[in-house]
N, C-alpha and C positions, 0 to 999 in steps of 0.2 A: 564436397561439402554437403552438407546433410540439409534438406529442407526445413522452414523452419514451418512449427515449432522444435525448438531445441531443449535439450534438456532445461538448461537456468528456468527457459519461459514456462516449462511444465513443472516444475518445480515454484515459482511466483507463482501459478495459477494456485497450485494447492496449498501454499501457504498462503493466501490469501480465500481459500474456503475454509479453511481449516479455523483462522483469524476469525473471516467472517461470519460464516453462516455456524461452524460446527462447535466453537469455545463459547456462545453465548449458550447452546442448548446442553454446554455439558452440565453435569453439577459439577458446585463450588471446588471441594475437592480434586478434584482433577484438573481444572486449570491452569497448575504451576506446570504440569507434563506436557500438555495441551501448547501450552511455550515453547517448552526445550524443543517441542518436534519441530513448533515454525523454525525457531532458530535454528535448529539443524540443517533443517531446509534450506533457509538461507545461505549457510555455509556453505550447504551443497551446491547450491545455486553458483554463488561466486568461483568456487573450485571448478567448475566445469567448464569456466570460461579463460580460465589462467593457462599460460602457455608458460613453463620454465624451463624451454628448452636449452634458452640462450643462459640462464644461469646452470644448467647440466652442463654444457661447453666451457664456461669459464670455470665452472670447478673442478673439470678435468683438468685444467692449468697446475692447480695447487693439491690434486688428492684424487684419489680412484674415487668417494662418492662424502657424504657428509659424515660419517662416522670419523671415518680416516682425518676429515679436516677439522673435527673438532679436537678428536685426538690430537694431532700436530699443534693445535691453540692449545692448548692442555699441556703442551711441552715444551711450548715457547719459541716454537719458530718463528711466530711471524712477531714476536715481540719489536717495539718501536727502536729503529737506528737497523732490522735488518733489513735485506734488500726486497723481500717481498712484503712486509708490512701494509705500505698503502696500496696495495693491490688484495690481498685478504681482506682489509678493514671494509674498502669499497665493496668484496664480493658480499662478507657477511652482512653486511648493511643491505646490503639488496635484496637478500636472503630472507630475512627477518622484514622487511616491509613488504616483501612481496608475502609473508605469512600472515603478515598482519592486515594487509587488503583482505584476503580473504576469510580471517577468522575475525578479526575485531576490526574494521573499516576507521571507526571512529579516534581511536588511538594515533591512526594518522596526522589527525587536526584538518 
């Protein structure tokens, strides 16, 4: 394990100078970029801390990696009445909120 500070916390540091001290001194104009980068940061922050190993192990159950398993949803495998269905439905749900933790938090509720 790695001492902290840890990337996320180095990452909240500078998006939190970047917020503070450095987008009041920009000019006007750049402010909207001045954004995308905290929130990038952000992003990054959260992605550093996601562990999706346990979703890599269960989607070796259904498919070599996510290409393949969307392919397979694309062809109607896991369509409802077959036998894996509610085991796909649960992985891609998990999939997709565990994407959504990290890039739009608030979509959650």
């Amino acid at each position: 394990m790695l001492e902290q500070p840890d990337a996320a916390d180095l990452l909240a540091t500078a998006r939190e100078a970047l917020l503070g001290k450095l987008l009041p001194a920009l000019p006007a104009h750049l402010h909207y970029e001045a954004r995308m980068i905290a929130n990038a940061m952000a992003i990054a922050a959260r992605a550093s801390t996601v562990d999706p190993g346990h979703l890599q192990e269960r989607l070796a159950n259904f498919a070599e990696g996510p290409a393949q398993f969307a392919a397979r949803i694309r062809a109607g495998a896991y369509q409802p009445g077959t036998p894996a269905h509610a085991g796909a439905a649960a992985l891609l749900r998990e999939m997709v909120e565990l994407r959504c933790a990290v890039t739009a938090p608030r979509a959650l509720g």
